[in-house]
C-alpha positions in Angstrom: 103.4 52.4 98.4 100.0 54.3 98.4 98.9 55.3 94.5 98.5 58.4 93.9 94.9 59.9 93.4 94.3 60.6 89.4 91.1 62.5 88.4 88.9 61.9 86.3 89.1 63.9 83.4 85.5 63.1 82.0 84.3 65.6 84.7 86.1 68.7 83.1 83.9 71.3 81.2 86.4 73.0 78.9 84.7 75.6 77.7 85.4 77.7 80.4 83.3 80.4 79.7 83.2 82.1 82.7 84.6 85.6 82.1 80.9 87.0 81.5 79.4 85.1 84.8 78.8 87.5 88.0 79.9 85.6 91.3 77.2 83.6 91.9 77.4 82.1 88.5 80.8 81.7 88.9 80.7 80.1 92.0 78.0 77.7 90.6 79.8 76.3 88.0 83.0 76.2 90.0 81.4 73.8 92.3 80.0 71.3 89.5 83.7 71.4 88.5 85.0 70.5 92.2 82.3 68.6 93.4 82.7 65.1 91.0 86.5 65.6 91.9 85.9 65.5 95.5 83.5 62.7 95.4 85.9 60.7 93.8 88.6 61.4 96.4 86.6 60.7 98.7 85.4 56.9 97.2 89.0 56.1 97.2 89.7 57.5 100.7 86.3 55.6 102.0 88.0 52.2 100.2 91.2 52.8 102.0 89.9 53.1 105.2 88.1 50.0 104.8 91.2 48.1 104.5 92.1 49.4 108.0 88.9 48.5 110.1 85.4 48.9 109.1 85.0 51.6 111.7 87.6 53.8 110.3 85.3 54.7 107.2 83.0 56.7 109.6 85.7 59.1 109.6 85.9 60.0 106.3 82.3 60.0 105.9 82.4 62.8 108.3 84.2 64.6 106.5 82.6 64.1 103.2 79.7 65.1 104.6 81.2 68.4 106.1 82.4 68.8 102.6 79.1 68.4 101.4 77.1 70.3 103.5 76.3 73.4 101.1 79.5 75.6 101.4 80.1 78.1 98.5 83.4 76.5 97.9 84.6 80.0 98.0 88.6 79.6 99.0 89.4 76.8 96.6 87.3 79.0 93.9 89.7 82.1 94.9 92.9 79.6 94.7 91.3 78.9 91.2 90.8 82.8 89.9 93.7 83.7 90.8 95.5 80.7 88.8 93.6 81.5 86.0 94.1 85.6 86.7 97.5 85.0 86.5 97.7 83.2 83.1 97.4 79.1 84.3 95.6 76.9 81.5 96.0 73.5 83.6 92.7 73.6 84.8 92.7 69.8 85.3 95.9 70.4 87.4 94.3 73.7 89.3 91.7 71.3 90.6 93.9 69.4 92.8 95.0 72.5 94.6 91.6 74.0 94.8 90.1 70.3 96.5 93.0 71.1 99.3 92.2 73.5 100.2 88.2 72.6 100.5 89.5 69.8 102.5 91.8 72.0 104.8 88.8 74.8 105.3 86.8 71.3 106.2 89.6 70.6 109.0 89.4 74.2 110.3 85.5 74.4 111.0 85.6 71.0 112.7 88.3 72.1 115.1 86.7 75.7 115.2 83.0 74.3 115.8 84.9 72.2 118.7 86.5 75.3 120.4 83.6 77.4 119.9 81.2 75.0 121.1 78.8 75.4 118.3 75.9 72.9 117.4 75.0 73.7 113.8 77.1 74.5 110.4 75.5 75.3 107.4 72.1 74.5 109.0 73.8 70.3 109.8 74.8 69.0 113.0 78.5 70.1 113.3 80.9 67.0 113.5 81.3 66.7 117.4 77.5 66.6 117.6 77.1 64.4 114.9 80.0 61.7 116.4 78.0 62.4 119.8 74.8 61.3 118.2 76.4 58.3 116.7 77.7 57.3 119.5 74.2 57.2 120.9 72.7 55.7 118.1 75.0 52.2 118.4 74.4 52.6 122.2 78.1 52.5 122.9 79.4 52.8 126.4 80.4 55.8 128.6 80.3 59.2 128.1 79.1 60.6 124.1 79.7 63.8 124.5 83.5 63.2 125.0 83.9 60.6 122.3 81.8 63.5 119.9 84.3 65.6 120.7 87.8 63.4 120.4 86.4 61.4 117.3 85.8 65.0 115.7 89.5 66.4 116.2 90.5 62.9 114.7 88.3 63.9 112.3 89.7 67.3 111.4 93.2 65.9 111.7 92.3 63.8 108.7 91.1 66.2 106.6 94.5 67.8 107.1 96.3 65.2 105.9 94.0 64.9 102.9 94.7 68.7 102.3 98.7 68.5 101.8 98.2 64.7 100.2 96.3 66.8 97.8 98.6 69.6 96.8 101.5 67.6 97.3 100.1 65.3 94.4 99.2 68.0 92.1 100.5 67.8 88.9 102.4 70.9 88.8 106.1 70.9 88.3 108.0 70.5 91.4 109.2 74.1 91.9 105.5 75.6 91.4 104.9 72.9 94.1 107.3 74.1 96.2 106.7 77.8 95.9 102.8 77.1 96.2 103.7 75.4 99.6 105.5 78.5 101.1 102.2 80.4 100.6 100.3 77.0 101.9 102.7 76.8 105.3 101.8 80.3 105.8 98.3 79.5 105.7 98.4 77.0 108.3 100.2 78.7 110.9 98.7 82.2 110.2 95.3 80.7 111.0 96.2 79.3 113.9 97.8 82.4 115.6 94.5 84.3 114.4 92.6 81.6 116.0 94.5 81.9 119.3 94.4 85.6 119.4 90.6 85.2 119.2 90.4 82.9 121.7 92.3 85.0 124.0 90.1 87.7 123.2 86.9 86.2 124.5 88.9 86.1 127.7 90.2 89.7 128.0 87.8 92.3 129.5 88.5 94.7 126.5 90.3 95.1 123.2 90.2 97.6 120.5 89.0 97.8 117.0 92.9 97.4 116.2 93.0 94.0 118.2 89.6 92.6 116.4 90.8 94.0 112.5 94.0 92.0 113.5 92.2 89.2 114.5 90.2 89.2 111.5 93.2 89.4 108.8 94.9 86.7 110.7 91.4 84.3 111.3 89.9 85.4 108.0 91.6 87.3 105.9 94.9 85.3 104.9 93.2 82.0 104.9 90.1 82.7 103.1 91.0 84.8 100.5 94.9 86.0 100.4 96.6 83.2 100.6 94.3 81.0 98.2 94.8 83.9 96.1 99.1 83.2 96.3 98.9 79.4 96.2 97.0 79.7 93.0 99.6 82.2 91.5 102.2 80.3 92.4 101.0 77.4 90.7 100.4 79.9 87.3 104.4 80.7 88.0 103.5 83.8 88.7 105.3 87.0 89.2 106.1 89.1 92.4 104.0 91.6 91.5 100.7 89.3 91.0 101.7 88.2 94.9 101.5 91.9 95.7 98.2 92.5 94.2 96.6 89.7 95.7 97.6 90.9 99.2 96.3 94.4 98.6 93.3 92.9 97.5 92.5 90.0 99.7 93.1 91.1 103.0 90.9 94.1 103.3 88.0 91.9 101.3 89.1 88.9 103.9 88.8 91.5 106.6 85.3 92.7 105.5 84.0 89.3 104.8 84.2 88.2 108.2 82.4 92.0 109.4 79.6 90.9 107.8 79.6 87.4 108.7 79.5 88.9 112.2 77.1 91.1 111.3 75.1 88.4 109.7 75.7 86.0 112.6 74.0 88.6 115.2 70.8 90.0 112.7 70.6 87.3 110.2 68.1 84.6 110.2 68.8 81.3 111.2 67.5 78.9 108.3 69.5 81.4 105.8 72.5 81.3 106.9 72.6 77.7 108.6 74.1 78.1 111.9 72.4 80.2 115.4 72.1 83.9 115.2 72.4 84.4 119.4 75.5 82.4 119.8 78.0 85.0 119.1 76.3 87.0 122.2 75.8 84.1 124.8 79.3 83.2 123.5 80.8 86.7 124.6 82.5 86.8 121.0 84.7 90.5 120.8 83.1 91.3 117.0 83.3 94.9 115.6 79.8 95.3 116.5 80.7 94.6 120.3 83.7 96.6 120.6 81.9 99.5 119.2 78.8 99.6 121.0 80.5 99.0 124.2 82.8 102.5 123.0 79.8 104.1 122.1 77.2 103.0 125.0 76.2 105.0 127.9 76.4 103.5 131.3 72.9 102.0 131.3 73.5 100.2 128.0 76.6 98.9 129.2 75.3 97.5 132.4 72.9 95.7 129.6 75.4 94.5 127.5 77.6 93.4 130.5 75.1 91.3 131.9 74.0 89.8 128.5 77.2 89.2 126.4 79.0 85.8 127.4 75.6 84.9 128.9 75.2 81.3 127.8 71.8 81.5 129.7 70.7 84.9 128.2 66.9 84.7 127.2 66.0 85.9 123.7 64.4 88.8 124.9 67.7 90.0 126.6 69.6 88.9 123.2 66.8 91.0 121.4 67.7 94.2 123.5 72.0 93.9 122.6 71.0 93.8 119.4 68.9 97.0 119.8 72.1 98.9 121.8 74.2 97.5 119.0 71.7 99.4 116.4 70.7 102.7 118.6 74.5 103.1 119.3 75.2 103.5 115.7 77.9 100.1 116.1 76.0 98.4 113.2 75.9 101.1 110.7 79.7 101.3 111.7 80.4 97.9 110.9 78.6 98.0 107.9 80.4 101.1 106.6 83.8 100.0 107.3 83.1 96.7 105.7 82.0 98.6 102.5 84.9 100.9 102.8 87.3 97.4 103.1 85.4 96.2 100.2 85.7 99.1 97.6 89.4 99.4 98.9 90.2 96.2 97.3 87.4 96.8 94.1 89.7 99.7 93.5 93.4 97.4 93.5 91.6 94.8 91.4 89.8 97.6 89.0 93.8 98.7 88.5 95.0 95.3 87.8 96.1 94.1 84.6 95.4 90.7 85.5 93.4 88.0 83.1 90.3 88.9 82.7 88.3 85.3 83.1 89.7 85.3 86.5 89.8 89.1 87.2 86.2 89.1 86.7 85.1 87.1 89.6 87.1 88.9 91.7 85.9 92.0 90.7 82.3 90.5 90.8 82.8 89.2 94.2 83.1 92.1 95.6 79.8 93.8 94.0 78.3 90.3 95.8 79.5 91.3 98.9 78.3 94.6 98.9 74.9 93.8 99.1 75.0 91.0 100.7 74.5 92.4 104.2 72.1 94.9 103.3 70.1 91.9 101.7 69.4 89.8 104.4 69.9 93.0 107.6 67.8 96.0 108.4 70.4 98.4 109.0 67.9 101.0 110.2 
């Protein structure tokens, strides 16, 4: 029988001051609460595997090093919030749930990186390119792109498991455990019928700003901020109407969050936000800013944009020219206005809220974050 993980209580800062911190803060000290936590996991995972075969701890090391790549840590820290918004003390406890759901993210890039054929994350090699380059550097035989790629979806699948090892282990009673798990189930599934619908949507000649918004609450919006949100109340015990606010919140700021991403991901620069600012185009990815300036466009543009976007081949100085249709056209000061619009939407259900304030306050503040944010790092002009 396989002990169960214990943490390290040493690690815990009890004060727990964090009502007065604006989201960065918050998210700082968040992650020195995390981090140790995960780095033990992963020393125990890392000693298991060794027992196994030697060359099974490469796979964990993957994904510790996904782990550790410089995320924000920003869906267990909502999972987190919202526990402590909703009246949960066991911040020990909380932990558990909050590294799961680090851990699941970590299963979801890999996976997504893989589908999307993406080289970088968070300015690192993603995991298929790094297994490729491993493969290279013990000058194994055959083909490295295709052991890259299968040794990363083993990789992902692993990070899965450690995700509902995790929560299962959590030392909640069982019926917070079980309620947290419908929201968690949800999750999973969710995700994966956003990701499909925006797989298919890179292969459809057109959709509409209905099919993109639906993509987003589905790929985004319910995995990154909703549904952390409802496994964290659940875990507080929680009442219906905390599970209600936390939709009316998250999904809209989920929603926005990934606009600017997008936004971000076309105009941003590379060595700020880790990852290539062309791929979205050469990709032929169906974002907001698309979908607009195709609807907005005049036929000149449009033969533009239909001979650049999906172009893996596309020179910057053809990139350069979508992005200047996507400005002229008006499709990024669109984008950026419904995002603010999504985010003041939930600013306003939070504001109403009578929920804690030491985790009511992050989620207000998170919102004031992401509303500069864009306009930070973009030229909107």
């Amino acid at each position: 029988m396989v002990e169960p993980f214990l943490y390290p209580e040493l690690y815990i800062d009890r004060s727990l001051e964090t009502s007065g911190k604006k989201a960065s803060e918050f998210l700082a000290w968040f992650k020195k609460e995390i981090e140790p936590f995960l780095e033990e996991y992963f020393d125990e995972k890392i000693r298991e595997a060794s027992e196994v075969h030697p060359e099974a701890v490469v796979l964990v090391e993957e994904i510790r090093r996904m782990v550790g790549a410089g995320g924000k840590k920003i869906r267990s820290a909502f999972a987190y919030a919202a526990y402590v918004a909703s009246g949960g003390r066991s911040h020990e406890a909380i932990l558990y749930a909050s590294a799961a759901l680090e851990l699941w993210h970590t299963f979801a890039i890999i996976h997504d990186d893989i589908i999307d054929e993406s080289n970088l994350r968070r300015g690192q090699p993603t995991a298929h390119i790094a297994f490729d380059k491993f493969h290279q550097n013990r000058n194994f035989s055959g083909d490295s792109q295709r052991f890259g790629i299968s040794a990363a979806i083993l990789a992902g699948d692993l990070a899965f498991s450690f995700a509902d090892e995790l929560l299962d282990s959590a030392p909640f009673p069982a019926e917070r455990i079980r309620r947290a798990k419908i929201y968690y189930n949800a999750m999973k599934q969710q995700t994966a019928y956003g990701e499909h619908l925006d797989v298919i949507s890179q292969f459809k000649k057109q959709i509409s700003e209905a099919d993109v918004l639906k993509i987003l609450e589905y790929k985004t919006a319910k995995y990154t901020i909703e549904r952390p949100l409802h496994i964290g109340a659940a875990l507080a015990g929680a009442d219906e109407k905390y599970f209600q606010i936390f939709s009316a919140y998250g999904v809209p700021l989920g929603q926005a969050f990934q606009i600017q991403d997008d936004i971000l991901g076309t105009f941003g620069k590379e060595e700020e936000i880790g990852k290539s600012v062309d791929s979205d185009i050469k990709e032929g990815k169906k974002t907001l800013l698309i979908i607009k300036a195709y609807e907005l466009t005049n036929l000149l543009e449009k033969s533009v944009l239909n001979k650049v976007v999906g172009n893996k081949k596309a020179s910057e100085g053809q990139i350069e020219k979508v992005r200047e249709i996507i400005k002229s056209t008006g499709s990024l000061k669109y984008s950026d206005t419904l995002a603010r619009e999504l985010i003041n939407q939930a600013r306003g259900v939070m504001t109403a809220s009578k929920l804690a304030e030491e985790g009511k306050n992050y989620l207000l503040q998170i919102c004031d974050f992401l509303l500069v944010r864009a306009a930070s790092l973009v030229d909107l002009r």
